[in-house]
N, C-alpha and C positions, 0 to 999 in steps of 0.2 A: 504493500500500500504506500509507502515512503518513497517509495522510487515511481509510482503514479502522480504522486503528489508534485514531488519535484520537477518529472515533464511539464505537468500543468505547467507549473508556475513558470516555468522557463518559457512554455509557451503563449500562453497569457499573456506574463508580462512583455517579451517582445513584440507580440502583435497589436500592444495597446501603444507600448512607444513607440511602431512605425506607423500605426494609424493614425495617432495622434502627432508625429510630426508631419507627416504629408499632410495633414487638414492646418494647420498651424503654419506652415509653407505658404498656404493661398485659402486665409481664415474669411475672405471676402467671399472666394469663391462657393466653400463652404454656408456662407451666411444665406447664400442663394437657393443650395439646398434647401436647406430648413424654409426657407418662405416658399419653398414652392409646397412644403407640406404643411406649411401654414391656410395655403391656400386650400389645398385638399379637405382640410376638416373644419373650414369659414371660420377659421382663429387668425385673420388677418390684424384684428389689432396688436399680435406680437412681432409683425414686422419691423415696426422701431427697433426693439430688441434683439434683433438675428444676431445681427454682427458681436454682439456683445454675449449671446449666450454660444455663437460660433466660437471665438475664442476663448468662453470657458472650458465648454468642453473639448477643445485643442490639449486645454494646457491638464486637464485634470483627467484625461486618458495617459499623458504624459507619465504623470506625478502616481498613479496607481500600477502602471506597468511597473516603472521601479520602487514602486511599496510591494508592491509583491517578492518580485527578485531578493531584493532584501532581508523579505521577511517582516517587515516593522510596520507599527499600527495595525497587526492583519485581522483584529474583530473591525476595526471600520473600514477598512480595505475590503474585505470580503464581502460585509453588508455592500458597499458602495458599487463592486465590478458584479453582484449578483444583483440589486435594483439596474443596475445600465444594462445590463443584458438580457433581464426581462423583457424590457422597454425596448431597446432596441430588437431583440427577435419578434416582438410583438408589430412592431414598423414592418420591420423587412417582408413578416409574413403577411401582414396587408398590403404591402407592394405588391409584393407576388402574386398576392389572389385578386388584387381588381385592377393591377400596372396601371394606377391614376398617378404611380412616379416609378418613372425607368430607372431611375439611377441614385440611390440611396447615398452615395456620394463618401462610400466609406474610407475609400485611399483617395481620394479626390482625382484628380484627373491623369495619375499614375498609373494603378488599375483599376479598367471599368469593368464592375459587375453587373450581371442581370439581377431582375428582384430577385429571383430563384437563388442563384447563387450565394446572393447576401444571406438571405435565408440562411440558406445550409450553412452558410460560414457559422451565421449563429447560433443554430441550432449546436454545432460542434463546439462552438466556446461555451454553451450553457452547458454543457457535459463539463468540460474542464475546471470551468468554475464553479460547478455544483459540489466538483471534489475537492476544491480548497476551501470553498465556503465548509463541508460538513467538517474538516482536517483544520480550520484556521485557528483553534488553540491548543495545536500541538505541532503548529509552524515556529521553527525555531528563527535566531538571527541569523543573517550569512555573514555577517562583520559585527563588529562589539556597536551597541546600542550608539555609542556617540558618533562614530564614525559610519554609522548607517543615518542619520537623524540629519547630518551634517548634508550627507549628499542628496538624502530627499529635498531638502532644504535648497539645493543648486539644482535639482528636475524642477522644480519650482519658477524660481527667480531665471534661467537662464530662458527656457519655454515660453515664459510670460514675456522675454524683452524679445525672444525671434520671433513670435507671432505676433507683438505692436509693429517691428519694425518691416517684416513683410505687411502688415497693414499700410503702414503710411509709405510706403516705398511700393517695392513688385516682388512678388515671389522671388525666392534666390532660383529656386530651380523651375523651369516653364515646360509642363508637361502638356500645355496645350498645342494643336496640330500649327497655334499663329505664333510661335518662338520664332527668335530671332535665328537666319538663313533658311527657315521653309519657304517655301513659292506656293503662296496662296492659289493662284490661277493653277498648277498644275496636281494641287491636294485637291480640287475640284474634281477633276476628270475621272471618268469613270474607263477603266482599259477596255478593250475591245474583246470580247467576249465572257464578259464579267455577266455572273447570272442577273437578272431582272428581276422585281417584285412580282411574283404569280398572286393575278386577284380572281376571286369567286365574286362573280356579278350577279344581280338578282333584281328581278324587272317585274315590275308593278303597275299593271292593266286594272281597266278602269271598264263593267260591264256596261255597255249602253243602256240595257231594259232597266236590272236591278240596280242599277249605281253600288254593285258591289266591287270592290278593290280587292283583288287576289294578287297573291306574289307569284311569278312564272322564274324555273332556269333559264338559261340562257338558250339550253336544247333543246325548251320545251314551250316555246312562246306561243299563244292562240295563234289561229290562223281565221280569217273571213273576220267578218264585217260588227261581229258582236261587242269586240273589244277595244277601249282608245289605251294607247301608252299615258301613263299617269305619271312614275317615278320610278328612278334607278337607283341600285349601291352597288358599292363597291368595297368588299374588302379582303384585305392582305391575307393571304393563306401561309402564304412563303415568301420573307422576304430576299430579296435580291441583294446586292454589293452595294454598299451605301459609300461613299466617296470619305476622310478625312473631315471636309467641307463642306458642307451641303447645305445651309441656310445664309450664305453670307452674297450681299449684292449690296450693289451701289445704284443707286432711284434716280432721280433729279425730282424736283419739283411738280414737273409734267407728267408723271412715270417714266418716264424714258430711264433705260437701263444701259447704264454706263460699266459695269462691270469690266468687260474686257477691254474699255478703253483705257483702262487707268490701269489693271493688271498686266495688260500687256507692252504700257509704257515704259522705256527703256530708261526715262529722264527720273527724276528723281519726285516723287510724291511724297509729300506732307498731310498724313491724317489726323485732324482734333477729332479722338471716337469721344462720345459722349452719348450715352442710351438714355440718358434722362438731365436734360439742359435743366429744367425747373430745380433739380438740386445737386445742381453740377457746382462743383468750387470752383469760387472766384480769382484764387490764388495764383500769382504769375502771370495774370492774362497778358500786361502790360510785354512780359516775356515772349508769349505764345506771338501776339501784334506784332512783334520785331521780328520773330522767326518768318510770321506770314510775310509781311513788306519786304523781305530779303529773300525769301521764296519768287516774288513777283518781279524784284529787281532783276533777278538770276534766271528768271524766265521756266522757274522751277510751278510743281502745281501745290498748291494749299489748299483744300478742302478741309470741311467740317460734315461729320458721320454723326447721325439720330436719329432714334426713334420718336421724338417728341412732335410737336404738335408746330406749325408756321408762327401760330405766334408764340408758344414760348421759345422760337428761335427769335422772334424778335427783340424780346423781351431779355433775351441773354446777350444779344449786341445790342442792344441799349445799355444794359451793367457793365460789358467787359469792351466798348470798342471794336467789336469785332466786324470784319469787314470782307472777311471770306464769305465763298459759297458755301452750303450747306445742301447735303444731300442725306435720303434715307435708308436706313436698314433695318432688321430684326433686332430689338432690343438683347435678345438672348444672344444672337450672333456678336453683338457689339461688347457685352459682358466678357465673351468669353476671348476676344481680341487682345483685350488690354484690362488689367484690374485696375482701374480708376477711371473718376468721374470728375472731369475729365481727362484723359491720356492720349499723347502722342506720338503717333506711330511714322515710320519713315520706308517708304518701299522704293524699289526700284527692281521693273522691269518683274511684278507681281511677287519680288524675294524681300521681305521682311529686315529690313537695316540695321533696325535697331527700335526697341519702347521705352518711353518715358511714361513717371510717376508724374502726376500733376506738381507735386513738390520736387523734381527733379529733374524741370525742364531746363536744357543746358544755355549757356551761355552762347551768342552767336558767334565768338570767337573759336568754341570748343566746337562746335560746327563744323568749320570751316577746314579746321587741323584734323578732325578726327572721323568724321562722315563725307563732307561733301565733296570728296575726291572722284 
């Protein structure tokens, strides 16, 4: 039983510290999660709060992975990782069963699992942690009480400052397909012989006499004069190859879609992404403004990317000066481009240059020496 116990805890513990650093890496992205299952159960008003219970639970997966290893505190540690793993198997297994969210967002954009999967992970760590919770007062220390107290104390305080400072900065590491040197336009493509989504159709006739409405297969549609077409569906039986990319486009105003104009541009593009202008920060705009005029002078292009509304683009170059164009995209797409609101992206020739934090937009000198070549 001693040597059950010990795998556990070996395993436990490290699966909480790498879960909990990969969410803590990009605890914004993370916050996103949680509001979309905020939205799932009409608990919208704990939106304010994601980000802030994001990196709770960053840093407090952290801090119990090695309370375990250790050994220390393990009646509250065990109560603690056995309430989160209810809870969280209890999530997963509602993804699973009505996929009202694909992606439970456990490693963050590291590895992606299906609900299913999350599931079973949890299902398998409720097993592990059932065995340390029944065994946690006869878990002994792995180092002497001070020098186990001590390092919990640094899983604490160091967790807590890389998840503020990947908050006010950018992930250190960018598991997303729009990191710096992917080529957006070619994470698009779909290769040639890649399978298709096979859909099951189902077509709904309308009887003239009865005004009854029957559903027909596709092989088996009425024939003569009895029946009008009323309504169709359509859906996925098997999906097909889904590309890296696949939500991301550039609007204009008119609809006209610019995508490949600008992906396929050789010259240098300047992206302000911004998925929600209404509470996008103000900060450095004055910076951003010189970047654009020296984009124009240079004959370079400077857009501005949103999901928001005409007028609170107006409304945000009234506040910041702003004098670019502004075109549209999927909110979700634009999240997932750059962690910040607003953040600056630089392509050339549809390959990813380089992202800025809204607090880390560079200097036009550092520009000049270190990009614009």
């Amino acid at each position: 039983m001693k040597i059950l116990v010990n795998i556990s805890r070996i395993l436990v513990g490290l699966l909480f510290i790498f879960s909990g650093f990969i969410k803590a890496n990009d605890p914004l992205g993370f916050s996103y999660k949680l509001v979309d299952y905020f939205t799932v159960f009409d608990m919208e008003f704990l939106n304010p709060m994601a980000l802030g219970m994001s990196m709770f639970i960053c840093v407090i997966e952290i801090v119990l992975g090695f309370a375990v290893l250790l050994g220390t505190f393990m009646n509250i540690t065990a109560w603690l990782l056995l309430l989160m793993i209810i809870f969280f198997t209890w999530l997963t297994g509602f993804s699973a069963y009505t996929g009202e969210v694909t992606d439970c967002g456990c490693f963050g954009d590291a590895i992606k699992l299906t609900p299913l999967e999350s599931f079973i992970k949890d299902v398998i760590l409720l097993f592990f942690i059932s065995i340390i919770f029944i065994k946690r007062n006869s878990i002994e220390l792995l180092l002497k009480e001070k020098v186990s107290r001590t390092l919990l104390a640094i899983s604490l305080i160091l967790p807590t400052g890389f998840t503020f400072a990947c908050y006010t900065h950018l992930p250190k590491i960018d598991f997303r397909p729009y990191k710096v040197g992917n080529n957006i336009y070619d994470l698009m493509q779909v290769p040639d012989g890649a399978p298709l989504d096979i859909f099951e159709s189902t077509f709904y006739y309308k009887n003239k006499t009865s005004g009854e409405v029957k559903e027909f297969p596709l092989d088996n549609l009425p024939s003569g004069d009895d029946w009008d077409f009323h309504d169709r569906t359509d859906k996925i039986i098997q999906e097909g190859y889904k590309p890296p990319i696949h939500d991301f486009s550039i609007i204009n105003v008119d609809g006209d879609d610019y995508t490949e104009d600008f992906l396929l541009d050789e010259g240098f593009n300047f992206v302000l992404i911004s998925y929600d202008l209404e509470n996008a920060m103000h900060s450095n705009a004055d910076m951003i403004n010189a970047i654009a005029d020296k984009a124009s002078d240079d004959n370079y292009r400077f857009i501005g990317m949103t999901a928001s509304t005409e007028g609170e683009i107006n409304e945000f170059r009234d506040a910041t000066g702003a004098k670019y164009d502004f075109y549209f995209a999927d909110a979700t797409a634009l999240k997932t481009v750059v962690r910040s609101n607003p953040g600056l992206v630089l392509l050339k020739g549809g390959v990813v240059q380089a992202k800025w934090h809204i607090n880390d937009i560079p200097e036009l000198t550092e520009l000049e020496s270190n990009y614009l070549k």
